[in-house]
N, C-alpha and C positions, 0 to 999 in steps of 0.2 A: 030874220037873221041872215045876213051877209055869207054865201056859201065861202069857207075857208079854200083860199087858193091852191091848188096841189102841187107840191113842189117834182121837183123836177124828176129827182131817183125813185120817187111813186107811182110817175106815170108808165102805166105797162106800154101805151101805145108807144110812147117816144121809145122806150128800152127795146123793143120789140122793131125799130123802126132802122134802116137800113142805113141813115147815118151813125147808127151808136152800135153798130156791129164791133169796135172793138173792146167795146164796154161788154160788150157778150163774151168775145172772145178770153179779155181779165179777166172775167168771173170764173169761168172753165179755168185758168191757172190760181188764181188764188182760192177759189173755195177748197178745192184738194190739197190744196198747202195747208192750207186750217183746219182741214180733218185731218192731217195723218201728223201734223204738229199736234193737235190736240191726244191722238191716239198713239202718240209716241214710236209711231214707226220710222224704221231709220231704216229698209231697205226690203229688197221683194225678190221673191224668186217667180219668173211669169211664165203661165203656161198656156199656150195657145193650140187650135183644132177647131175642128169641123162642129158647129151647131147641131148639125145633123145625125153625129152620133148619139146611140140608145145605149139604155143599157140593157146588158145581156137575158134576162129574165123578163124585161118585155119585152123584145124582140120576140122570144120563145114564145110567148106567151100569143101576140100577133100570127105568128106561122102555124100556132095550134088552131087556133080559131080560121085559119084561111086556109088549113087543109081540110078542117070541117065543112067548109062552103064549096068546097072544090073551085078555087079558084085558079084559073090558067096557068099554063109552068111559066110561062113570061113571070107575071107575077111572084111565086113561087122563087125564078132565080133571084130577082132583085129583092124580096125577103129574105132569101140565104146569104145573099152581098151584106143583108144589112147585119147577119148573126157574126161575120165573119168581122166585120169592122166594130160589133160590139164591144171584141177585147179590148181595144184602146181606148173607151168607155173605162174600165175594169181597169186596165192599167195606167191613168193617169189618175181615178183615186185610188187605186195602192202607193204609187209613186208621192201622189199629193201628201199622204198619210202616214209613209215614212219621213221625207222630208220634214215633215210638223212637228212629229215626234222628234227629232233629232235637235231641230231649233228651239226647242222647249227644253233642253235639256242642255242648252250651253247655259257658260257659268255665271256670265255679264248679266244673266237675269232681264237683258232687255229684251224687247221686242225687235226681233233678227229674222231675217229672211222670212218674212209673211209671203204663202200665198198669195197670189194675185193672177184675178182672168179678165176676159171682156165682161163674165154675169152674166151669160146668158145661159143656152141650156146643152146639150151635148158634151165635149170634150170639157166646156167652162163651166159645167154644171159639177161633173165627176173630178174634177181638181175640186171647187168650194165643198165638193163633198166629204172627202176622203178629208182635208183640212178641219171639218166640222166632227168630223168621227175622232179625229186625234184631239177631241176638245181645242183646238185651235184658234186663231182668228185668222181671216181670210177675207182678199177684197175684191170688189165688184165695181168693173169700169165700164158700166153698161154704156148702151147710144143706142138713141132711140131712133129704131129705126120700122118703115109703116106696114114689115111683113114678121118683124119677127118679135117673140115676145123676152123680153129682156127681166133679169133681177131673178134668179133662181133661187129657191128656198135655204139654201145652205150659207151663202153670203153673210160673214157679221152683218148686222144691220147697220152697226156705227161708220161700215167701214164700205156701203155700198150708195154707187154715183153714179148720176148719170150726164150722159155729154151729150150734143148737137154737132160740135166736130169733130173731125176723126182725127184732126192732126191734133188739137190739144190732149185728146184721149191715148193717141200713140205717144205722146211727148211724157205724160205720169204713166207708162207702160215703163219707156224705157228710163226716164230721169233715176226711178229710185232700186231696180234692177240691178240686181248680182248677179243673175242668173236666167238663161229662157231654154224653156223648152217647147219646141213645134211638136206635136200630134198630127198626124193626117188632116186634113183641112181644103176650106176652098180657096179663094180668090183673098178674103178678107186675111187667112193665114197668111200667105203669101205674101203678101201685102207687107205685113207688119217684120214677117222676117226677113225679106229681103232689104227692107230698108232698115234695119239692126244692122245686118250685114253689112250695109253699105257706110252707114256710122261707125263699124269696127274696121271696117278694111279702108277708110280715108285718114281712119283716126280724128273721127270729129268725135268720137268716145274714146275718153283717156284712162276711164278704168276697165278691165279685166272682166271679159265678159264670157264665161262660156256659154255654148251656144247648141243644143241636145237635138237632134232630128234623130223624134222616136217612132220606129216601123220599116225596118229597111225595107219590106217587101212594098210599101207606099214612097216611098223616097228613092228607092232604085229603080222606079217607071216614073214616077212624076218629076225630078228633075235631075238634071247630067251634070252637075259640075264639074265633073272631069271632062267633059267634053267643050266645057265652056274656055276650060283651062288649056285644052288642046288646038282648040282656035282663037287662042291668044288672047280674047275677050279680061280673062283674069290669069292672075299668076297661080302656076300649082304652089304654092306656097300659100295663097289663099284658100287651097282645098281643107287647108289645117283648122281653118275657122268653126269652124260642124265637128262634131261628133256624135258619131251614128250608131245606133242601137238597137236591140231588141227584145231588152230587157231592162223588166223593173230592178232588179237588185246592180246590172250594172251601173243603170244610169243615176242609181242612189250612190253607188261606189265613188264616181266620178265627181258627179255634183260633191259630194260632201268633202273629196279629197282635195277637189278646186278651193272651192269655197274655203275651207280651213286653212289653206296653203295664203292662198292671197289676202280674206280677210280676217281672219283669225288670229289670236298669239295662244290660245290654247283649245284644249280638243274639248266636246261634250261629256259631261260627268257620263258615269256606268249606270 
């Protein structure tokens, strides 16, 4: 028998193959179109941070065990670095957990302001978590990447993806976004908020976005915006863009009174 010919959108080599790269790139926009159409979400609140953070009880857990081995105070400091940056572990699933709850409890009954992280594990693990404790649903915009392991166990499963590019990935970060909040972070935080930033201060984003940098003791040495605004680079008027904090209940205060203000016409039930 005659081997049947393989048609074309079967073939992995060709999809795979450097001229149909924007056939890859479609896919990364539509496949997330068709899940979050299919899951009926209609908009996100994103929280971004550092991989690297732990949570608080293993961190403890680590320094008990490496005071038992007597391991060198080098060591030693940079385990207590890591107890110290645990709490925004702690406090982006408190914060993820109020938020949930809150959204669960407006009246439209729809699916409003979903969690949403990159899926991996640290800050984006303690956001899908805290989401997952408020019985929630929460999303996962992993990218696969060859050092680190992505999709963390809290993640809807209906509602967890994974990308190859980072700009399609930052594009359903920001497209269905009400809301972000940065956590201490490295290069990749940075990354995603400063080009937020740069979409709200050009106004190539036309909806209303507040914008949370939580940790002022992380945020008042890692970046100056007032200093940026003092050598003219941006306008202090720009500095308005941020709101800064260091607290979970303010930053649920804010969020929620934003959010309600701009997209709301009534409050969540009692």
């Amino acid at each position: 028998m005659q081997k049947k010919t393989m048609k074309f959108y079967d073939n992995e080599e060709l999809i795979h193959s450097p001229g149909t790269r924007m056939l890859r790139i479609m896919s990364e926009y539509l496949g997330p179109q068709d899940i979050f159409r299919k899951n009926k979400v209609q908009d996100t609140i994103v929280f971004f941070g550092s991989a690297r953070t732990q949570p608080k009880h293993l961190v403890e857990q680590i320094i008990k065990k490496a005071q038992a081995q007597n391991v060198s105070h080098k060591e030693l400091e940079k385990l207590n670095r890591d107890l110290r940056m645990s709490r925004y572990y702690e406090d982006a699933r408190e914060l993820s957990y109020k938020m949930t709850n809150w959204s669960k409890k407006l009246k439209q009954g729809k699916r409003r302001f979903i969690v949403a992280t990159g899926g991996g594990p640290g800050i984006m693990e303690a956001a899908n978590r805290g989401a997952a404790e408020a019985k929630g649903l929460s999303i996962g915009l992993n990218i696969s990447l060859p050092f680190e392991q992505s999709g963390n166990p809290y993640i809807s499963r209906e509602l967890e993806m994974e990308f190859h590019y980072f700009f399609m990935r930052k594009y359903w970060f920001v497209y269905l976004a009400k809301a972000l909040i940065a956590f201490p972070g490295g290069f990749g935080t940075f990354d995603e908020l400063f080009e937020t930033l740069t979409l709200i201060q050009t106004k190539k984003m036309s909806k209303f976005m507040p914008v949370v940098l939580f940790g002022n003791d992380f945020w008042d040495k890692a970046i100056d915006l007032k200093g940026l605004a003092d050598f003219g680079t941006i306008d202090h008027e720009d500095l308005k863009l941020c709101y800064r904090t260091d607290s979970v209940d303010d930053a649920y205060q804010y969020l929620t009174g934003q959010l309600t203000k701009y997209y709301l016409k009534e409050s969540p039930v009692d």
